[in-house]
LOTI-727950 format. One record per residue (C-alpha): residue number from 1; residue in three letters; x, y, z. Coordinates in pm, whole numbers. Each point is the difference from the previous one (the first is absolute). Layout:
BEGIN
<atom resi="NUM" resn="ALA" x="X" y="Y" z="Z"/>
...
This chain:
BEGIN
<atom resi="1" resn="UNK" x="3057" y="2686" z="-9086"/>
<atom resi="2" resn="UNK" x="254" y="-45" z="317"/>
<atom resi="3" resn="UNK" x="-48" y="-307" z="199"/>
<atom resi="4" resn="UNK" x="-23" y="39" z="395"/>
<atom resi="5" resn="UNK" x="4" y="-249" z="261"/>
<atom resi="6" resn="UNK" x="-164" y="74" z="315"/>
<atom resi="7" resn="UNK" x="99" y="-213" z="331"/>
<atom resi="8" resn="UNK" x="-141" y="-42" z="341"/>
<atom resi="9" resn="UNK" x="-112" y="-252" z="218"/>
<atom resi="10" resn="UNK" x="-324" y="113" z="92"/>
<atom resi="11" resn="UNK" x="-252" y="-30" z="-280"/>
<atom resi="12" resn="UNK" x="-241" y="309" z="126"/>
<atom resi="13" resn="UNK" x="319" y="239" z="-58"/>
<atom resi="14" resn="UNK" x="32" y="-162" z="-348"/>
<atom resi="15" resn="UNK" x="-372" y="48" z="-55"/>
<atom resi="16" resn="UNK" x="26" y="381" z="114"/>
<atom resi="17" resn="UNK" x="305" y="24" z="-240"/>
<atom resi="18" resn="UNK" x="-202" y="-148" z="-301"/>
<atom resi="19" resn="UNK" x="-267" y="231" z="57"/>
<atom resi="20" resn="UNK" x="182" y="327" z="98"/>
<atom resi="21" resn="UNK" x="172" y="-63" z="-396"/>
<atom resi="22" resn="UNK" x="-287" y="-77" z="-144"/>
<atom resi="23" resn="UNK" x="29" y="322" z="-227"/>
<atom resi="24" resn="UNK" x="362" y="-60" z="-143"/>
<atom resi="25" resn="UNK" x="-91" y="-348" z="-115"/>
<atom resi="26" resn="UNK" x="36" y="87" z="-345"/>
<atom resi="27" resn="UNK" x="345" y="158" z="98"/>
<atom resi="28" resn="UNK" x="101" y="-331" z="170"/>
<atom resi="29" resn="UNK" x="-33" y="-331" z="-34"/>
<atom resi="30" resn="UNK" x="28" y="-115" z="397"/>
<atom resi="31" resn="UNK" x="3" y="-351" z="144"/>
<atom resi="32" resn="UNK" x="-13" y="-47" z="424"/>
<atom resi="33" resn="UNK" x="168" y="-286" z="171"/>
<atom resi="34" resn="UNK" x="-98" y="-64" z="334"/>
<atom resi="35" resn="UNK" x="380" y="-56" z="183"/>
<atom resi="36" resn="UNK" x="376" y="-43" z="-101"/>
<atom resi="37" resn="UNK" x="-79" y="-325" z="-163"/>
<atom resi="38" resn="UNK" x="-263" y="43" z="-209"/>
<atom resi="39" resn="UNK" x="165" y="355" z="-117"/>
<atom resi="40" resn="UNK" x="293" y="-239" z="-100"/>
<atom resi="41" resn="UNK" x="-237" y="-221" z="-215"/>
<atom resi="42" resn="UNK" x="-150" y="284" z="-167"/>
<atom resi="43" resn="UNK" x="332" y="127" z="-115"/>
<atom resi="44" resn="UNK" x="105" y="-325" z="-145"/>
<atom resi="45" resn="UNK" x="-288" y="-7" z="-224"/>
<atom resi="46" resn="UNK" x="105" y="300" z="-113"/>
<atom resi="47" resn="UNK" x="215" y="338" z="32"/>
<atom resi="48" resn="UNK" x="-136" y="281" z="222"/>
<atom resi="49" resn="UNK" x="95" y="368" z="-76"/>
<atom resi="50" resn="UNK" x="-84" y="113" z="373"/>
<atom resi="51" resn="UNK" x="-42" y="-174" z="294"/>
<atom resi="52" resn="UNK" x="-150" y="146" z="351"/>
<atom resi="53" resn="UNK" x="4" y="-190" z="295"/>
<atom resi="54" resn="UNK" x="-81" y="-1" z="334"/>
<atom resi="55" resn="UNK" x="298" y="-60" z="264"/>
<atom resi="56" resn="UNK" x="-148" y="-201" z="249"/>
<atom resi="57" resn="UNK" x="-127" y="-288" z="-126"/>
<atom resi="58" resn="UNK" x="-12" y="-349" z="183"/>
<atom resi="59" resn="UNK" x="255" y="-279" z="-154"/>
<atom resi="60" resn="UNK" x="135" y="199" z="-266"/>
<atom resi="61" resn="UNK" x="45" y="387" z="117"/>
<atom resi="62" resn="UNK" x="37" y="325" z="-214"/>
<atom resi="63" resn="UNK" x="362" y="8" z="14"/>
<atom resi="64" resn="UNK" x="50" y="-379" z="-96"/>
<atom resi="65" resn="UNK" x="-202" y="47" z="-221"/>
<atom resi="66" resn="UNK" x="158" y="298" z="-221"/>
<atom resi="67" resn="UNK" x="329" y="-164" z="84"/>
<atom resi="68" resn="UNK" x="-116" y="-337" z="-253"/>
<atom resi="69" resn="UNK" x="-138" y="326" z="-209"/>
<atom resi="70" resn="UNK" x="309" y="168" z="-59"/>
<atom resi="71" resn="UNK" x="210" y="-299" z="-29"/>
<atom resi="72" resn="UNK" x="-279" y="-194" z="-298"/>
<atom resi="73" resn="UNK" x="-150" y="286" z="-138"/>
<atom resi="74" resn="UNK" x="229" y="262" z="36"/>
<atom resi="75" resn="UNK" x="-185" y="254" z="-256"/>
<atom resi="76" resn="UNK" x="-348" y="3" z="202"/>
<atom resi="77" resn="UNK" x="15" y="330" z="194"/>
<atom resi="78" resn="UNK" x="-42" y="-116" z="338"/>
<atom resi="79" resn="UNK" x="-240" y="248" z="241"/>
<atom resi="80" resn="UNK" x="-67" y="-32" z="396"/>
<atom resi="81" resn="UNK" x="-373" y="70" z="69"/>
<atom resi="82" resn="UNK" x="35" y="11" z="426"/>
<atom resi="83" resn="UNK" x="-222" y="79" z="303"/>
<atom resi="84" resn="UNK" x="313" y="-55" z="207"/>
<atom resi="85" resn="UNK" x="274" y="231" z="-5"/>
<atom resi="86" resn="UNK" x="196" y="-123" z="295"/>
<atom resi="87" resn="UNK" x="405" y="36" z="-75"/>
<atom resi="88" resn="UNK" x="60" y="-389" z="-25"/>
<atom resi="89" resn="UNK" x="-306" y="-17" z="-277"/>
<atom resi="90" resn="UNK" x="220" y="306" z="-149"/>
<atom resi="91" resn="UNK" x="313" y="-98" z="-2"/>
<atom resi="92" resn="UNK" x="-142" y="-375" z="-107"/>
<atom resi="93" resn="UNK" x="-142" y="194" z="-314"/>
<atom resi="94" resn="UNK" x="265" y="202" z="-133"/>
<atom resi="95" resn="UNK" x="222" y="-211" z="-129"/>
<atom resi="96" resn="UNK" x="-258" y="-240" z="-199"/>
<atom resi="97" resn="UNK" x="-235" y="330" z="-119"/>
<atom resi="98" resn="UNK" x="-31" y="272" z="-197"/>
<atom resi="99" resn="UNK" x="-235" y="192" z="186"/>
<atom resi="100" resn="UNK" x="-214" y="0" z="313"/>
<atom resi="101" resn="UNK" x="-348" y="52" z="4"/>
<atom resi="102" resn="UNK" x="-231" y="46" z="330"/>
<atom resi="103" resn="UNK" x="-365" y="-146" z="69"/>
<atom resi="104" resn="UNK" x="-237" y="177" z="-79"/>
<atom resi="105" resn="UNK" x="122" y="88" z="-299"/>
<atom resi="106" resn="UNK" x="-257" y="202" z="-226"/>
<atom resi="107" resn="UNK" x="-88" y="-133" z="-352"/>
<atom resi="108" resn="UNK" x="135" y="309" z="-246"/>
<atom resi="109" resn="UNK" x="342" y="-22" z="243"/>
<atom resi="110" resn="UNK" x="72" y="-348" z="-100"/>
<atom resi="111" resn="UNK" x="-104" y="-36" z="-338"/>
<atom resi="112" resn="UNK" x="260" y="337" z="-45"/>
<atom resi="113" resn="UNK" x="250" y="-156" z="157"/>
<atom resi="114" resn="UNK" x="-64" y="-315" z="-196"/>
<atom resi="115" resn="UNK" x="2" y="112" z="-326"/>
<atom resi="116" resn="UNK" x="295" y="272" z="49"/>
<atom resi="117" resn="UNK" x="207" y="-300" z="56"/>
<atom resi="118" resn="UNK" x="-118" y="-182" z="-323"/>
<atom resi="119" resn="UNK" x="92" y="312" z="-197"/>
<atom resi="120" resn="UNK" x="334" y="69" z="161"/>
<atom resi="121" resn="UNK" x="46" y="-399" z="-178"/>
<atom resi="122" resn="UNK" x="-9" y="160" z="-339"/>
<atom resi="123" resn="UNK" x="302" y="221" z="40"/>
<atom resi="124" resn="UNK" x="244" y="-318" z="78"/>
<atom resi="125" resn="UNK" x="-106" y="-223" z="-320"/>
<atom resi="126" resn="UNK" x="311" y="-264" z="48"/>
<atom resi="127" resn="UNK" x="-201" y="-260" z="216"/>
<atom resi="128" resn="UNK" x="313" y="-142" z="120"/>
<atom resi="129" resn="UNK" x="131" y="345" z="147"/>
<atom resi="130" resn="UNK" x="-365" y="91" z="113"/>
<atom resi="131" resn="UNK" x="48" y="-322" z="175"/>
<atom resi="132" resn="UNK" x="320" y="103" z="137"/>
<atom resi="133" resn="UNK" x="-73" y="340" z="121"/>
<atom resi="134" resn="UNK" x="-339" y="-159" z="197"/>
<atom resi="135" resn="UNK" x="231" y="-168" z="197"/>
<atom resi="136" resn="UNK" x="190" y="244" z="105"/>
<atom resi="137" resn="UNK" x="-63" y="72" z="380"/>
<atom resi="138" resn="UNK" x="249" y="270" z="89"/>
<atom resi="139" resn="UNK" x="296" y="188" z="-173"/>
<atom resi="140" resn="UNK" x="363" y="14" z="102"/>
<atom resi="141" resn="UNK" x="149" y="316" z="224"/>
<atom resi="142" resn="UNK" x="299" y="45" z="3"/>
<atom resi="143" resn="UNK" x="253" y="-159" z="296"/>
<atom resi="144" resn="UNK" x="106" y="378" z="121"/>
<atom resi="145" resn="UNK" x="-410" y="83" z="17"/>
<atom resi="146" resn="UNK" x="-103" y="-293" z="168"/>
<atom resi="147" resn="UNK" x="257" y="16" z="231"/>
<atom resi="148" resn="UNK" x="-77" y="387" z="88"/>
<atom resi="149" resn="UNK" x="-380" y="-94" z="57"/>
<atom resi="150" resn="UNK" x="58" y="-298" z="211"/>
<atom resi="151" resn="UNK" x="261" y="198" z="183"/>
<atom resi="152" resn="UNK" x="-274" y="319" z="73"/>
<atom resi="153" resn="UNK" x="-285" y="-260" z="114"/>
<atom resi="154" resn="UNK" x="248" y="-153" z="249"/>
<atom resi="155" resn="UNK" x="33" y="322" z="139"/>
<atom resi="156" resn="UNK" x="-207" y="139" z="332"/>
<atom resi="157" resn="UNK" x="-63" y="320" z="-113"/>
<atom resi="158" resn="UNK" x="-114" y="-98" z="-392"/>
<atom resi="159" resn="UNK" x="-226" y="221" z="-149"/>
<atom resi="160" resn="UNK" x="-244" y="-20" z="-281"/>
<atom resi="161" resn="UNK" x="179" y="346" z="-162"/>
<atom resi="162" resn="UNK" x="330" y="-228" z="4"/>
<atom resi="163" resn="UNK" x="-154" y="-325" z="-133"/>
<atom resi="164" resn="UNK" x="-175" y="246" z="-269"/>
<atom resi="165" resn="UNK" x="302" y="122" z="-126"/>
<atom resi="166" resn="UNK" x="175" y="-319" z="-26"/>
<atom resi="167" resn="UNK" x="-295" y="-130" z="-217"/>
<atom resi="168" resn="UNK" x="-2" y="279" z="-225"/>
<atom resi="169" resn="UNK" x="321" y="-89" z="-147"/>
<atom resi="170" resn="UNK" x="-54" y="-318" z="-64"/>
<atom resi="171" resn="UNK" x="-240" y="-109" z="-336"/>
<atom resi="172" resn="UNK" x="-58" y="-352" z="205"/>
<atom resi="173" resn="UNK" x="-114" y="85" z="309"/>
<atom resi="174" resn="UNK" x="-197" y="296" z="-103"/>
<atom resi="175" resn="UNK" x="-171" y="-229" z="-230"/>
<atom resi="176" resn="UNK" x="-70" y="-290" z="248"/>
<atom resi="177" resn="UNK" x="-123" y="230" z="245"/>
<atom resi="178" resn="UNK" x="-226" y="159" z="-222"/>
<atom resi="179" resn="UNK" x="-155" y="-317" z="-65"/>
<atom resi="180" resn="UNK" x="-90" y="-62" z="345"/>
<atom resi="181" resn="UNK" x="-159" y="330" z="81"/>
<atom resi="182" resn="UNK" x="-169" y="-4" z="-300"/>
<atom resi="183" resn="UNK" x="-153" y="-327" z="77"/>
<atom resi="184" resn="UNK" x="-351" y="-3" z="163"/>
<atom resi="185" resn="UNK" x="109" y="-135" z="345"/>
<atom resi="186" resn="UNK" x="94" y="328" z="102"/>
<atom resi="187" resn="UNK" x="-280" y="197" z="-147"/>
<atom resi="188" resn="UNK" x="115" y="327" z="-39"/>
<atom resi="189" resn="UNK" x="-291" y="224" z="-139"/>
<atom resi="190" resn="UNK" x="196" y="63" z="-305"/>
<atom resi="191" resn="UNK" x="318" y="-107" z="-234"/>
<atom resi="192" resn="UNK" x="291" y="45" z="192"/>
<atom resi="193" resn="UNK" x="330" y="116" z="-244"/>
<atom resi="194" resn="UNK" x="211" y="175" z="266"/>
<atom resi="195" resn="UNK" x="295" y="-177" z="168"/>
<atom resi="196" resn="UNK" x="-9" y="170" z="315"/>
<atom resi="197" resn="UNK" x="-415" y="-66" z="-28"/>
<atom resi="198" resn="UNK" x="55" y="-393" z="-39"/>
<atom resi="199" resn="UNK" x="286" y="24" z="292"/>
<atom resi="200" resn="UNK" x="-253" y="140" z="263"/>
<atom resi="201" resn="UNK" x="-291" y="-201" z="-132"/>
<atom resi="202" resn="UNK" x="149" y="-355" z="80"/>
<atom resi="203" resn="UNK" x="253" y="121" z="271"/>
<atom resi="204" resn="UNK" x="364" y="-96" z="92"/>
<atom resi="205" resn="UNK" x="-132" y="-337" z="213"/>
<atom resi="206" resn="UNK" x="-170" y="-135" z="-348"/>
<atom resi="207" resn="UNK" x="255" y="159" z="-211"/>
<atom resi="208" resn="UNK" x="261" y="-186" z="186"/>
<atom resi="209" resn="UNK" x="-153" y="-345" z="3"/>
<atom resi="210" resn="UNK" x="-24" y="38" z="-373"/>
<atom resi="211" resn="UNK" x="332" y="22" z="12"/>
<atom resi="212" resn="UNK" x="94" y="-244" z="218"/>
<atom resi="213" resn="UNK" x="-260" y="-246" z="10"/>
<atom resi="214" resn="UNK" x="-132" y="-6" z="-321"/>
<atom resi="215" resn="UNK" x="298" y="137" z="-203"/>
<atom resi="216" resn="UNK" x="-234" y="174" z="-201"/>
<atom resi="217" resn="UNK" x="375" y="237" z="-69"/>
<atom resi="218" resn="UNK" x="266" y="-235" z="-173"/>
<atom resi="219" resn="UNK" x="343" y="122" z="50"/>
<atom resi="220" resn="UNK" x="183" y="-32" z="-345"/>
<atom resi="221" resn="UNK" x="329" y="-143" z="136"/>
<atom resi="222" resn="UNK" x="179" y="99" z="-395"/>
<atom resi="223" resn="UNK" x="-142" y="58" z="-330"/>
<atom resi="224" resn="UNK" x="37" y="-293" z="-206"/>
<atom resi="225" resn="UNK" x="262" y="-72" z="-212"/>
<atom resi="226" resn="UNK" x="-173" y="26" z="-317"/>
<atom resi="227" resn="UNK" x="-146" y="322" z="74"/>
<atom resi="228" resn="UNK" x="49" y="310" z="-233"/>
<atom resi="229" resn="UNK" x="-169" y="243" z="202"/>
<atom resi="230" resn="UNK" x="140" y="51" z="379"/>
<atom resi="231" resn="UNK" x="-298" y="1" z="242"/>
<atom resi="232" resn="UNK" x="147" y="281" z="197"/>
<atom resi="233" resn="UNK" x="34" y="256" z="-330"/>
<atom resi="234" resn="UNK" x="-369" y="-104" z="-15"/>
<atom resi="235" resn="UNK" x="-101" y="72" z="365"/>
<atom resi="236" resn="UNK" x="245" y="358" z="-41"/>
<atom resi="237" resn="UNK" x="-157" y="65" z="-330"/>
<atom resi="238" resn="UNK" x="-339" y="-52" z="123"/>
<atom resi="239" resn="UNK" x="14" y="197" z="331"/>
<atom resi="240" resn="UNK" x="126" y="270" z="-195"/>
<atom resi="241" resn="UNK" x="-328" y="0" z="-250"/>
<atom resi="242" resn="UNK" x="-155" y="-15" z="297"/>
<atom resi="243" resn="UNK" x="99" y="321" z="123"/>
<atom resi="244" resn="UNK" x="6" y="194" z="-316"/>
<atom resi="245" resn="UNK" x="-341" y="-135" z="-125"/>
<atom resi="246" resn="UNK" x="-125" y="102" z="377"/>
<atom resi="247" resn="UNK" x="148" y="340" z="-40"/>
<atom resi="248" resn="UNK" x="-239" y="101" z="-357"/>
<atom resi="249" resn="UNK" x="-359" y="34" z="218"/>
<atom resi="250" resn="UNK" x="-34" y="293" z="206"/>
<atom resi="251" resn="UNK" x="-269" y="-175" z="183"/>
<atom resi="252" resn="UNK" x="97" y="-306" z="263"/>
<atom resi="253" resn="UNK" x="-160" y="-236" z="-55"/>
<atom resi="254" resn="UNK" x="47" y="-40" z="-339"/>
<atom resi="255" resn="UNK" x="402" y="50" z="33"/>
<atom resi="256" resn="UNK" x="-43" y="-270" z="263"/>
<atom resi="257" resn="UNK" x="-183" y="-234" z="-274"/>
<atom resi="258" resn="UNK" x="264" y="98" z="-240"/>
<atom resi="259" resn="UNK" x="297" y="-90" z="235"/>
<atom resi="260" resn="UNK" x="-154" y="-374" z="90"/>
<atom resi="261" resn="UNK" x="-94" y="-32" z="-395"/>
<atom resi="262" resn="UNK" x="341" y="100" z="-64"/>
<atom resi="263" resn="UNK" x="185" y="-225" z="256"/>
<atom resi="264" resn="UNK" x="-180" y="-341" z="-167"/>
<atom resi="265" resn="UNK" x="13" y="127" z="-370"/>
<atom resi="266" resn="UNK" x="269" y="-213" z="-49"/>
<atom resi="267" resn="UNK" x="-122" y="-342" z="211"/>
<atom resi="268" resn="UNK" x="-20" y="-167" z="-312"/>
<atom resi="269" resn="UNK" x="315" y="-32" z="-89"/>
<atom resi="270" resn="UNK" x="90" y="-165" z="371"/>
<atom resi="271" resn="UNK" x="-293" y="-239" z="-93"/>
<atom resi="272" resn="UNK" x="115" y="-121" z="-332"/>
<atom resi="273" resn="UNK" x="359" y="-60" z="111"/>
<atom resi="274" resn="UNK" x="-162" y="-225" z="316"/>
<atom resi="275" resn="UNK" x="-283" y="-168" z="-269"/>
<atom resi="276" resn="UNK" x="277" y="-58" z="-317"/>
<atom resi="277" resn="UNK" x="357" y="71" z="72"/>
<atom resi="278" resn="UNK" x="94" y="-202" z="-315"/>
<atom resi="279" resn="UNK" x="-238" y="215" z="-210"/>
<atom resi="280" resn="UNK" x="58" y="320" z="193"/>
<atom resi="281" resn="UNK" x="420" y="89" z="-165"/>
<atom resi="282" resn="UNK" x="-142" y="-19" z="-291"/>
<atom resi="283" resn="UNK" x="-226" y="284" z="-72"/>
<atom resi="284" resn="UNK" x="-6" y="169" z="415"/>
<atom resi="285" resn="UNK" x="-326" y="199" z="-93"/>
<atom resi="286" resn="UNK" x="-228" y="-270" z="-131"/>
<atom resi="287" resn="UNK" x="-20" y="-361" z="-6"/>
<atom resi="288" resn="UNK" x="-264" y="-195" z="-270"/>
<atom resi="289" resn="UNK" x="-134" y="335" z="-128"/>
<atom resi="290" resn="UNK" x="-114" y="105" z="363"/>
<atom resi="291" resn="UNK" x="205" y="299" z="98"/>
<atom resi="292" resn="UNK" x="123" y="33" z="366"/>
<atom resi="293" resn="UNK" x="-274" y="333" z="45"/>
<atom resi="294" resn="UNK" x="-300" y="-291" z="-96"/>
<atom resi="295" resn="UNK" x="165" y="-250" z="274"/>
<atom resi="296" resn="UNK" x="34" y="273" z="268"/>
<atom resi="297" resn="UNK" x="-364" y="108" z="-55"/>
<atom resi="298" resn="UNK" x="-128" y="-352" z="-27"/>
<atom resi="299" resn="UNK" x="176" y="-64" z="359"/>
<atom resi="300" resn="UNK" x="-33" y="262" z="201"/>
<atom resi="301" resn="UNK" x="-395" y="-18" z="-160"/>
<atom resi="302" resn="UNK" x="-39" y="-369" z="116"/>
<atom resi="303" resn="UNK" x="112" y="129" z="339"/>
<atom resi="304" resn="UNK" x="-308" y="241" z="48"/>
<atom resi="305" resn="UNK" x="231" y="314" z="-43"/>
<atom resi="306" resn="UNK" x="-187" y="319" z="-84"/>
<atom resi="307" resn="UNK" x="-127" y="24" z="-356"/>
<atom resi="308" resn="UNK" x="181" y="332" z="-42"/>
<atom resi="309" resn="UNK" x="368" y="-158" z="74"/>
<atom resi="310" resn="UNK" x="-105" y="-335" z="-207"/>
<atom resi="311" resn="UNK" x="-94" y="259" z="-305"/>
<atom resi="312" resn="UNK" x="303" y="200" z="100"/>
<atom resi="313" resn="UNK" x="243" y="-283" z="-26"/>
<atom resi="314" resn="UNK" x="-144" y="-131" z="-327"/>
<atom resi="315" resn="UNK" x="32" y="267" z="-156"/>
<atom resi="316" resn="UNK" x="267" y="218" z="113"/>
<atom resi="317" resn="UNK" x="220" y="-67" z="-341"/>
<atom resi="318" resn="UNK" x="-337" y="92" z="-235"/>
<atom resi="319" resn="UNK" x="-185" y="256" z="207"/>
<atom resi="320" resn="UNK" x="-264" y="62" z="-293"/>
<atom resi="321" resn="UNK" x="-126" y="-359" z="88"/>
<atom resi="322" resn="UNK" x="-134" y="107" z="299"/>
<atom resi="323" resn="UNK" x="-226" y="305" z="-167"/>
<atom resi="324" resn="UNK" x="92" y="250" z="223"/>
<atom resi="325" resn="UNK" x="-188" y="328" z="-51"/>
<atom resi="326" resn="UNK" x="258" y="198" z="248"/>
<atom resi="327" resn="UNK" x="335" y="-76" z="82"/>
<atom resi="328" resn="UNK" x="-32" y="-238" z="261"/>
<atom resi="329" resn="UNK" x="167" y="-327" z="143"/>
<atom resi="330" resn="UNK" x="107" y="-211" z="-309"/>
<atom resi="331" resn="UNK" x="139" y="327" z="-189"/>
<atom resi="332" resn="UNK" x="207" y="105" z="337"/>
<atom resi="333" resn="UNK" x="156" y="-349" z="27"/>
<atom resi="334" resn="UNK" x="98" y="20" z="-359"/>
<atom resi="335" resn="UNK" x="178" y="356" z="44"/>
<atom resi="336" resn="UNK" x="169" y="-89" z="338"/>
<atom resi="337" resn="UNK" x="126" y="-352" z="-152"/>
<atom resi="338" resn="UNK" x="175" y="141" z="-323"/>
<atom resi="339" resn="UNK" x="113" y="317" z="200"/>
<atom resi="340" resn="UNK" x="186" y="-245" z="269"/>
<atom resi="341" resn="UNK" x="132" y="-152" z="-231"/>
<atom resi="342" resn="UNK" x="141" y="287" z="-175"/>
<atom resi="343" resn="UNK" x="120" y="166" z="308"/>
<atom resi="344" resn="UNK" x="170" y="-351" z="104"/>
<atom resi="345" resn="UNK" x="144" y="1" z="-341"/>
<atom resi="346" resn="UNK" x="-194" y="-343" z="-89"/>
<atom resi="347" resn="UNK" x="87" y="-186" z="325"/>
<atom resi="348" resn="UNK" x="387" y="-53" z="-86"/>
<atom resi="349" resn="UNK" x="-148" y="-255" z="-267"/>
<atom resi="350" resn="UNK" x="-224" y="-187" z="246"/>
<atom resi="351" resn="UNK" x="-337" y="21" z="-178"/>
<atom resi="352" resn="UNK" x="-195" y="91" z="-303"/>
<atom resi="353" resn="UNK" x="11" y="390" z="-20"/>
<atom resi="354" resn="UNK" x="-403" y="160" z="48"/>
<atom resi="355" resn="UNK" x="-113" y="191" z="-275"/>
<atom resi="356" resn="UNK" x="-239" y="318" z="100"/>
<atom resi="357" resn="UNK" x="-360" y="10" z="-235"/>
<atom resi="358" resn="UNK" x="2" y="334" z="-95"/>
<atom resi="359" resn="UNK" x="-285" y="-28" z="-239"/>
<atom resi="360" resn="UNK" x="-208" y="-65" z="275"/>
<atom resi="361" resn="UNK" x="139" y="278" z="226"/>
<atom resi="362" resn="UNK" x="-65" y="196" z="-292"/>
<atom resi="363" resn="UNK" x="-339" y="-80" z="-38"/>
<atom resi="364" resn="UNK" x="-9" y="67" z="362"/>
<atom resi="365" resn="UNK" x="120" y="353" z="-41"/>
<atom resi="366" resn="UNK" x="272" y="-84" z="264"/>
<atom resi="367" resn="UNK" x="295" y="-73" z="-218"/>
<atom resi="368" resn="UNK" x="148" y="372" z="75"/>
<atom resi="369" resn="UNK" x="74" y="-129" z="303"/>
<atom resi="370" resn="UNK" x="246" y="-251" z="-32"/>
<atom resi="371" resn="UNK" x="321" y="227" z="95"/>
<atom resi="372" resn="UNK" x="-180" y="30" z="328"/>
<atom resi="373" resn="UNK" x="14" y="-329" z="41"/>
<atom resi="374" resn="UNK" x="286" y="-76" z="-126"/>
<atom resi="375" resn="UNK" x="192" y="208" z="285"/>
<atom resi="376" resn="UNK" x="-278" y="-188" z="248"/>
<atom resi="377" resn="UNK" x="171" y="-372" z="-94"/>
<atom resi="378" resn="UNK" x="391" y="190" z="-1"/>
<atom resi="379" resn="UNK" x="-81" y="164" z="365"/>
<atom resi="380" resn="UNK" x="-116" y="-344" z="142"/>
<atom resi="381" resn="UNK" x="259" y="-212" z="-174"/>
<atom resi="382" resn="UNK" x="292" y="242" z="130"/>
<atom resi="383" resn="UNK" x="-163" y="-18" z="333"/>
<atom resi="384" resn="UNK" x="22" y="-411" z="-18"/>
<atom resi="385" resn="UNK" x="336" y="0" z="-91"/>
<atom resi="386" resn="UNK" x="129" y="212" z="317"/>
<atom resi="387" resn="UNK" x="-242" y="-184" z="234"/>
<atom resi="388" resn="UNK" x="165" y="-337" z="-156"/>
């Protein structure tokens, strides 16, 4: 049974919480602490898997709160349950959170979101990387990236269609952003997976005080020395899944799924070389048993990202994980992936080459169609090499 901490400073909203869970008590064991310092007395007595807290709080808010969180108890999942979704509370939240949570919040909601992030636990078993990857608040973007975004919000004239396509090339922003929108601050009616989507829905004003203000976009000024795997091969070899994967749906939306799923397939990797660059030479594709797919998915899943991508991204090297009765997103990622790479002719050496699953495409009847798609990845990775 998963242990959750509820916070807030006003013992009726604690009440209401204990009640409205009533049902799941024999799915978790929950304790409420009525402010920042009796939440911090709690945990010493003993480790928390979850903890959802108010932000403002007298004393001790939200924020300072999750801060002493992350820092002590760096594996409890940290969640923001909020009536107040005013920028400042925002921006206060998103570096010390996971996700962000709005009052009223309905019972079924909660407990989901709860217990989705105790499961995505199980697929990073090293407690020390879990630990690691918890911590991680944003992922590097390359200098020329950063440097083209910052330059398009300065402009007069910037556009969301500009900013859009900007983001969409870039694994770290794409991700980030998609955590945001996702979030329940901005309530969008439904899951939000599409770049240009997630552009409009926070607009450039927001999207550039996350840059600016917050830094939510971290410019990686070089790779590290010790890395083995160059971080712009990864953001050209993920682009370009991207845009293959986005090209096998005839219908939109799903090709736009597939692109964004295809774009942060690869996010693991970037978070293992941040978590254990010592580790990380060593064996590039897993670290402790936990392969860079499981790290990805546990991220981008503590981050509130659309259960589709988080499957997606788990399992986009074993397809047949996922059970998929049609060919859908894990089994696209996993043919665009190995057909990049073949059409790049492995990356000049730069990572491990992608291997397609044809028993599963068999088993999906779709396996005729892999000449198709193999002239799908050599038409886009032609067309990258005269645009670059």
């Amino acid at each position: 049974m998963k242990r959750v901490l509820f916070v807030d400073d006003e013992q009726n909203i604690l009440d209401g919480l204990r009640n409205l869970l009533w049902k799941y008590r024999r799915k978790l064991d929950m304790a409420f602490a009525r402010g920042g310092e009796a939440a911090l007395e709690q945990l010493a007595e003993g480790p928390f898997d979850v903890i959802v807290s108010d932000m403002r709080m007298p004393g001790m808010d939200g924020a300072t709160l999750l801060q002493k969180v992350k820092q002590e108890y760096p594996d409890t999942v940290r969640i923001v349950l909020s009536g107040h979704a005013e920028r400042e509370t925002i921006f206060r939240a998103l570096p010390v959170s996971h996700q962000f949570l709005s009052k009223p919040c309905g019972a079924e909601k909660l407990c989901n979101v709860i217990e989705q992030a105790c499961r995505l636990r199980e697929l990073v078993s090293d407690e020390s990387l879990r630990k690691a990857v918890g911590g991680i608040e944003k992922l590097p973007s390359l200098q020329t990236t950063y440097h083209e975004l910052m330059h398009a919000m300065a402009q007069p004239d910037a556009s969301a269609q500009t900013v859009a396509g900007i983001v969409q090339k870039d694994p770290a922003m794409c991700a980030k952003l998609m955590q945001l929108v996702n979030s329940a601050c901005f309530g969008p009616m439904k899951s939000v997976t599409r770049i240009d989507q997630a552009v409009d829905y926070l607009g450039l004003e927001l999207i550039r005080n996350l840059a600016l203000t917050v830094n939510a976009f971290a410019s990686l000024e070089q790779t590290p020395s010790s890395s083995v795997v160059s971080f712009e091969a990864q953001q050209q070899h993920s682009f370009l899944t991207a845009k293959v994967a986005s090209r096998l749906f005839p219908d939109p939306q799903k090709a736009q799924d597939a692109f964004t799923a295809g774009l942060l397939h690869d996010v693991g990797n970037m978070a293992l070389e941040l978590c254990v660059p010592e580790r990380f030479p060593v064996c590039p594709d897993q670290v402790g048993g936990t392969t860079h797919a499981e790290v990805g998915a546990y991220l981008l899943g503590l981050w509130g990202l659309p259960y589709p991508i988080v499957e997606t991204v788990a399992y986009h090297h074993y397809p047949a994980g996922a059970a998929e009765t049609t060919f859908d997103l894990p089994s696209a990622i996993n043919v665009a992936d190995a057909l990049v790479d073949q059409a790049m002719g492995n990356n000049a050496g730069q990572r491990e080459n992608s291997e397609i699953d044809m028993e599963r495409l068999t088993a999906l009847n779709v396996a005729s169609r892999i000449p198709e798609w193999s002239a799908i990845a050599a038409e886009e990775v032609e067309l990258w090499g005269r645009r670059n």
